[in-house]
KOLZA-500090 format. One line per 8 residues: their letters; for each residue x, y, z of N, C-alpha, C. Coordinates in Angstrom, 3 decimals, always signed. Layout:
KOLZA-500090
A	X:Y:Z:X:Y:Z:X:Y:Z | ...
This chain:
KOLZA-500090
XXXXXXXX	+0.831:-1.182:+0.000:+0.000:+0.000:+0.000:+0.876:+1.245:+0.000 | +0.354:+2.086:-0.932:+1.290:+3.595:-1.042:-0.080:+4.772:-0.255 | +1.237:+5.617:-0.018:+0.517:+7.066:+0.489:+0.587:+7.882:-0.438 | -0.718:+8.798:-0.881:-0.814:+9.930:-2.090:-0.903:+10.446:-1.226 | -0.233:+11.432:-2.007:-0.821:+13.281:-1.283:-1.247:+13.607:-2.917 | -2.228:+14.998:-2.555:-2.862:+15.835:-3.181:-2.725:+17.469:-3.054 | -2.308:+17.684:-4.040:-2.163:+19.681:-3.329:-1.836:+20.177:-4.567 | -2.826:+21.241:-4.991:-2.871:+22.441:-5.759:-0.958:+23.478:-5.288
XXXXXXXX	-0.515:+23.638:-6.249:+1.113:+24.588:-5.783:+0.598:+25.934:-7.006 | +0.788:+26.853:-6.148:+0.478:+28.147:-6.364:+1.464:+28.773:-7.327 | +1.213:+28.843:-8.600:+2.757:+29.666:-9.566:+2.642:+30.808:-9.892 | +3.138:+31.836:-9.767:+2.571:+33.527:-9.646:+3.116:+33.364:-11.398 | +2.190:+34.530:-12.129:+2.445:+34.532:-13.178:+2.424:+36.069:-14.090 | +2.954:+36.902:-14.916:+2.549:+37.532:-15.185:+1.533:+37.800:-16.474 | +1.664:+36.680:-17.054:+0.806:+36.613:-18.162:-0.625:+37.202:-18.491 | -1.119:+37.926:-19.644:-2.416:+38.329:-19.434:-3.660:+37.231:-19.277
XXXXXXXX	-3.115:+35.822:-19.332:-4.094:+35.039:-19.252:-4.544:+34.622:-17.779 | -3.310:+34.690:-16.893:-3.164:+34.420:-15.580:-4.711:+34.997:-15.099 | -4.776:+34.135:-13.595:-6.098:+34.385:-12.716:-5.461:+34.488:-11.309 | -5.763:+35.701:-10.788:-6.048:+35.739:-9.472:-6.231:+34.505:-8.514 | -5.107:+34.193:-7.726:-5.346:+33.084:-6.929:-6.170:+33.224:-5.654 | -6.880:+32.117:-4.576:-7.323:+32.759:-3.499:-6.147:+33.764:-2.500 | -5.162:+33.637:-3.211:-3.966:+34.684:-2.334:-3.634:+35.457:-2.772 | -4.853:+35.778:-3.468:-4.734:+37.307:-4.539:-3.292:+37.423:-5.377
XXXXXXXX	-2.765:+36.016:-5.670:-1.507:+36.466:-6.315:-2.015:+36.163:-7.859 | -1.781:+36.725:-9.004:-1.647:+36.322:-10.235:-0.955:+35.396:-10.155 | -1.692:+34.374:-11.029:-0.814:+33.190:-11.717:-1.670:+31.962:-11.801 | -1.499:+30.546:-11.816:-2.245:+29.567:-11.921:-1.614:+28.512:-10.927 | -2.528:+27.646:-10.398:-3.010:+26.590:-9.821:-3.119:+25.041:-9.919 | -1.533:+24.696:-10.708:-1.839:+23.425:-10.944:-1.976:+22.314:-9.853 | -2.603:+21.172:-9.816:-2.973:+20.182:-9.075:-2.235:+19.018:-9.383 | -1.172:+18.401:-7.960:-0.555:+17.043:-8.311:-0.488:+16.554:-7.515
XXXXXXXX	-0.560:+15.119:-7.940:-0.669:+13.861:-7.270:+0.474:+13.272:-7.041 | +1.153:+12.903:-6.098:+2.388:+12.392:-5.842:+2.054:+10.920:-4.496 | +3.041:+10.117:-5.102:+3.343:+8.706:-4.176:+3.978:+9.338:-3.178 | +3.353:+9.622:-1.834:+4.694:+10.101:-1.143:+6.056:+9.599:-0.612 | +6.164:+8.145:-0.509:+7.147:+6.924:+0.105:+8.136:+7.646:-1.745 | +7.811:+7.802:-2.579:+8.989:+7.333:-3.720:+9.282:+9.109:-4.272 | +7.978:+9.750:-3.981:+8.171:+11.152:-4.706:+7.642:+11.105:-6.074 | +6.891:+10.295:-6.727:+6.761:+9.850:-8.161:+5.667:+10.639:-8.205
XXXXXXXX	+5.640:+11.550:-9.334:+4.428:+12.104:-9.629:+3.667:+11.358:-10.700 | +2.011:+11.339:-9.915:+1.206:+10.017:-11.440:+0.310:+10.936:-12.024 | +0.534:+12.258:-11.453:-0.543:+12.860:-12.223:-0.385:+14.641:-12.279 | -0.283:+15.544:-12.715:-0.467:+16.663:-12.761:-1.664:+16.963:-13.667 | -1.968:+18.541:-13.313:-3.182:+19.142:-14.355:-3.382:+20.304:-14.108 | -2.985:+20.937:-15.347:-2.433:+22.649:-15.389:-3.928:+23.242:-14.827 | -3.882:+23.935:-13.773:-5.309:+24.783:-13.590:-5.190:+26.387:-13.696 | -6.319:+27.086:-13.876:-6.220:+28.375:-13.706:-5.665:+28.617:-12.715
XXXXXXXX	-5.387:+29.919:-12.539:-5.449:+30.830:-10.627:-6.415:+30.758:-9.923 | -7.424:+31.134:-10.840:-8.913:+31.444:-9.928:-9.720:+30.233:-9.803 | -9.236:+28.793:-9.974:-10.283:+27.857:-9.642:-9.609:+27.360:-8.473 | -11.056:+26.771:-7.988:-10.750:+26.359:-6.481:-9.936:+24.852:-6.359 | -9.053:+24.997:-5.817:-8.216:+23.670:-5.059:-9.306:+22.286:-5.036 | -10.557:+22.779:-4.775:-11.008:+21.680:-4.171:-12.406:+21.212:-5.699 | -12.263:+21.859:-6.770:-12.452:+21.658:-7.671:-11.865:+20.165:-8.433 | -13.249:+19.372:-8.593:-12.546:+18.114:-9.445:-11.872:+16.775:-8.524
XXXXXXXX	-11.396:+17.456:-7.195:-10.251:+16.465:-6.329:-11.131:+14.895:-6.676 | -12.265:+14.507:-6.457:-12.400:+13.560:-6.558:-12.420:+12.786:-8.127 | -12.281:+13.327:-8.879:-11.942:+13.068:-10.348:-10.369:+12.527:-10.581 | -9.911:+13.907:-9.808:-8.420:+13.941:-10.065:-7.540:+12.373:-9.532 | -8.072:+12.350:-7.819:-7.946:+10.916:-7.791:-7.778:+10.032:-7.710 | -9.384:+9.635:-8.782:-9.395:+8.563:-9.857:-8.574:+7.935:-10.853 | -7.868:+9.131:-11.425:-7.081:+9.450:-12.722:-5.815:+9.226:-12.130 | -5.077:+9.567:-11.052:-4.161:+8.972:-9.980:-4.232:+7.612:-9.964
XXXXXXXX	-5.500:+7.158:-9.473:-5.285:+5.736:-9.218:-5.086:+4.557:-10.245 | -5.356:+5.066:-11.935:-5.213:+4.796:-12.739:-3.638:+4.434:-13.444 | -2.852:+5.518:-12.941:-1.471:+5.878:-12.922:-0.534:+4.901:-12.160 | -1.315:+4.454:-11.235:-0.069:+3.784:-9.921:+0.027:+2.879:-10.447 | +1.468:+2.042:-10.427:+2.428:+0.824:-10.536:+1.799:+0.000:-10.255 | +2.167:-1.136:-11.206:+1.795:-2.364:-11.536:+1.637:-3.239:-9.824 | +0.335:-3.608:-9.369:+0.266:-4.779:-8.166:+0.391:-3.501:-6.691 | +0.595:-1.998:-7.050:+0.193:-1.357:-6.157:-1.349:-0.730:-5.943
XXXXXXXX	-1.503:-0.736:-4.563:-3.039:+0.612:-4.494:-2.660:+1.377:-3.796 | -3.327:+2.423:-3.499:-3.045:+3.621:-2.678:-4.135:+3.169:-1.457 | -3.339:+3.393:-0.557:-3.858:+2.880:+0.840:-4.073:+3.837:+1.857 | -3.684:+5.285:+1.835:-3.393:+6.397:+2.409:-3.413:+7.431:+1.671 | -4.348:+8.554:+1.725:-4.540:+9.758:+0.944:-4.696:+11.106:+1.985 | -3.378:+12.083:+1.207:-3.500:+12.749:+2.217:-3.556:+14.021:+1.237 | -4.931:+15.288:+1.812:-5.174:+16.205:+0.805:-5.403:+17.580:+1.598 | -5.500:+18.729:+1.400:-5.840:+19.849:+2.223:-7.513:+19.664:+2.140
XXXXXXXX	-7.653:+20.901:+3.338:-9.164:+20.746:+3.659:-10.341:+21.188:+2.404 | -9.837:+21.476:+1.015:-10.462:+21.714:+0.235:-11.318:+20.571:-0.216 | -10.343:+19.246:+0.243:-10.823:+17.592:-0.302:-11.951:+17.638:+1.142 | -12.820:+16.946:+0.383:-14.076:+15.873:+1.551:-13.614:+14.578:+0.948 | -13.322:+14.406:+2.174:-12.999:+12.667:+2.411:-14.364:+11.883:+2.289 | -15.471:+12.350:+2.866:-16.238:+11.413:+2.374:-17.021:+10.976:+1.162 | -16.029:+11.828:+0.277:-16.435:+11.635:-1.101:-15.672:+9.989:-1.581 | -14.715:+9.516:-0.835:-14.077:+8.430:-1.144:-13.843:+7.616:-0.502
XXXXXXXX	-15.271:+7.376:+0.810:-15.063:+6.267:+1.393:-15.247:+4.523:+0.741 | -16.248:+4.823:-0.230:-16.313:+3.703:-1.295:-14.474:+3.029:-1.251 | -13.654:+3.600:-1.555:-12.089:+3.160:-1.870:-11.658:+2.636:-1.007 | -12.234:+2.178:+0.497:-11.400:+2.005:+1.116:-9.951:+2.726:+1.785 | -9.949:+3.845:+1.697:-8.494:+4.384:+1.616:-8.532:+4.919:+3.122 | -7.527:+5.079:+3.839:-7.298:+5.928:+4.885:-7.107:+7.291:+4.681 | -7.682:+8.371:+4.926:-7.517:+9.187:+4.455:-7.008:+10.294:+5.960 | -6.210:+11.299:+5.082:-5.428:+12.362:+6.151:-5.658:+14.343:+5.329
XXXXXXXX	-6.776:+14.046:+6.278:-7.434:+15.630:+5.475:-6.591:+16.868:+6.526 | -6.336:+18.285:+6.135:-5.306:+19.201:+6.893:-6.872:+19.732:+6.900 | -6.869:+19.885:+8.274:-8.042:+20.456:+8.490:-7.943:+21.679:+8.713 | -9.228:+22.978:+8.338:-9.273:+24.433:+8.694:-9.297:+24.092:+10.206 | -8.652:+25.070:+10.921:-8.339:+25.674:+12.302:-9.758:+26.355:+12.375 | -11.101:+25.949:+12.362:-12.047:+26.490:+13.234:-12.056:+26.142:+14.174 | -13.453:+26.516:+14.645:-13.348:+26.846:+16.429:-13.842:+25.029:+17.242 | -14.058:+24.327:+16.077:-14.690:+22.686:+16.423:-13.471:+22.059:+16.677
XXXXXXXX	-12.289:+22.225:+15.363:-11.048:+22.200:+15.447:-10.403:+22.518:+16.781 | -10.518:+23.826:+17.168:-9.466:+24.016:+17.694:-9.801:+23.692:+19.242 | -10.917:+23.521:+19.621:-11.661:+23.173:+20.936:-11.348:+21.635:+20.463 | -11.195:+20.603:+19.823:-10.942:+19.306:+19.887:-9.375:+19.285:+20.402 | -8.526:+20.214:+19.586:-7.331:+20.484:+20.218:-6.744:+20.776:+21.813 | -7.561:+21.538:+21.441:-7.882:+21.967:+23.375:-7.725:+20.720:+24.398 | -8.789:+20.257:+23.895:-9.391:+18.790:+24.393:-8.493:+18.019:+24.825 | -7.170:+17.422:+23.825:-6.877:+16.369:+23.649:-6.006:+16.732:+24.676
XXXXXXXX	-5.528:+15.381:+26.038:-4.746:+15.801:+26.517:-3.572:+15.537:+26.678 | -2.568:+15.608:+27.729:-1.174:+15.705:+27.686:-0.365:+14.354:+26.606 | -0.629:+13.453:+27.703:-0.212:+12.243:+26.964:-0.045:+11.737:+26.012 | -1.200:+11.751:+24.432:-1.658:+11.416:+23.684:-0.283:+12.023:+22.669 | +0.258:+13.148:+22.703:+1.100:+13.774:+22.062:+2.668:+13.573:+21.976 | +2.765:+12.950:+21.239:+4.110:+12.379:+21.095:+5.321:+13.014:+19.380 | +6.615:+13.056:+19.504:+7.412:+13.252:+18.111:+7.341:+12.626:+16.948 | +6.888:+12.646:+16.096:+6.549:+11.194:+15.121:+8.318:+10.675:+14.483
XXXXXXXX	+8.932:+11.235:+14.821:+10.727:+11.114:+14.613:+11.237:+12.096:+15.485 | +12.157:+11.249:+16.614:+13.332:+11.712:+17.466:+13.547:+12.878:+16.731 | +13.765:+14.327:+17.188:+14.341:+15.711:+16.990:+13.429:+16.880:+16.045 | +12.313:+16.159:+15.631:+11.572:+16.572:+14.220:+11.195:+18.317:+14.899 | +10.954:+18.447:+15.975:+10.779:+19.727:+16.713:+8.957:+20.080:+16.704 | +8.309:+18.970:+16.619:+6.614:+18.903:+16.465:+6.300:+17.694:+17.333 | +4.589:+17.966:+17.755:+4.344:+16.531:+18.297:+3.191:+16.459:+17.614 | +2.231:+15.096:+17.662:+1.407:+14.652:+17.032:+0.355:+14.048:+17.895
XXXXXXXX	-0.759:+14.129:+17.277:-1.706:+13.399:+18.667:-2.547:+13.231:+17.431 | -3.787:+11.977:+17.812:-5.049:+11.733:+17.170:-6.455:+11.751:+17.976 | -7.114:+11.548:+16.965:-8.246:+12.673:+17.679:-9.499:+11.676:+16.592 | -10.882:+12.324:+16.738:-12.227:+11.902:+15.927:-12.581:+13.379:+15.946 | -13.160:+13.718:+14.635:-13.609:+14.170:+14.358:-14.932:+14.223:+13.019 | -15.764:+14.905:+12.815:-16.686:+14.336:+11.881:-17.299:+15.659:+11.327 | -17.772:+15.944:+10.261:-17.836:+16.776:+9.397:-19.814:+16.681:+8.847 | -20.496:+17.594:+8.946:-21.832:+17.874:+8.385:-21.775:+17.232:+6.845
XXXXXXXX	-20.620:+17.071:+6.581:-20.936:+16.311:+4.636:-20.955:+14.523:+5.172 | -20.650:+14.515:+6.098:-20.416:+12.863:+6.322:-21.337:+12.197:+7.439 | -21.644:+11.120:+7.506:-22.067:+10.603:+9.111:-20.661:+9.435:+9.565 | -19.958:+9.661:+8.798:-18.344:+8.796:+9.313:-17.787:+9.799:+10.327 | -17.677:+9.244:+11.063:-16.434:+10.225:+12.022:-15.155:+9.745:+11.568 | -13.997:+10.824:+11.518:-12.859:+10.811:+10.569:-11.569:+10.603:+11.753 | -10.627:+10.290:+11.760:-9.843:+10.266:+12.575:-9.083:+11.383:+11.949 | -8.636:+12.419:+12.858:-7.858:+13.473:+12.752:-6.392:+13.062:+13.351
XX	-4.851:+13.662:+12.531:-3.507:+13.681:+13.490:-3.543:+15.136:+13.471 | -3.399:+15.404:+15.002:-3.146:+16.952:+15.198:-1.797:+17.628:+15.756
C-alpha cells in the first residue's frame, strides 16, 4: 500500500491570461498527485489561478489511481481541507485531510490531553496526537492527526 498526497502549488504569473489566486496572487493553480514513500508524480493538471483547489479532487484521484504501478493501491490519501474525504469512502483508503483551524477544530485540540502527544521522529521539533472528528458532509467520524 502507497501514500498519495494531493495539493494544488500556487505559480505567480505575469501573463495576461493568468487568474487571481485565493492569495490574490496572479498566476495559476496546478494540481498534483504524488506517491509520497517514492516522490513519483502520477498525475499533474495545469489549472487556472482562480479555480478552487477543491475543484474536481475527486476526479483527479481517480485518474491517480489509474497511474499507480503495476500490483500497487493507494492505501493512504493525504489532501488539504479543500478535499471531503467522504467523497471516497467507497475506496477504502485511509484518508489524512489538513483540516481548517475552526473553532470545532481548535476546541478538539484543546481537548486532547497531555499524553496522547508524542514526536513522530526523534528531533523533528513537532508533536502529534489523534483525535475523531466528523464533518456535516459525512455521518463517518474521521480520525484526525493533530
Amino acid at each position: 500500500m502507497k501514500s498519495m498526497e494531493m495539493d494544488a502549488t500556487q505559480i505567480e504569473a505575469q501573463k495576461r491570461e493568468a487568474r487571481f489566486t485565493d492569495q490574490k496572487v496572479k498566476g495559476y493553480m496546478p494540481m498534483l498527485g504524488f506517491l509520497f514513500e517514492s516522490k513519483l508524480c502520477l498525475l499533474e493538471e495545469f489549472r487556472k489561478g482562480n479555480e478552487s483547489p477543491g475543484a474536481g479532487h475527486v476526479a483527479f484521484y481517480r485518474q491517480c489511481k489509474e497511474h499507480m504501478p503495476q500490483r500497487k493501491r493507494i492505501g493512504y490519501f493525504r489532501a488539504d481541507s479543500a478535499s471531503d474525504p467522504s467523497e471516497l469512502e467507497a475506496d477504502r483508503v485511509r484518508d489524512a485531510i489538513t483540516a481548517d483551524q475552526n473553532k470545532a477544530v481548535k476546541t478538539l485540540i484543546k481537548a486532547v490531553p497531555e499524553e496522547p502527544w508524542k514526536e513522530p521522529e526523534r528531533g523533528c521539533g513537532y508533536d502529534l496526537a489523534e483525535a475523531v472528528h466528523s464533518t456535516e458532509k459525512s455521518e463517518k467520524a474521521f480520525g484526525l492527526i493533530l
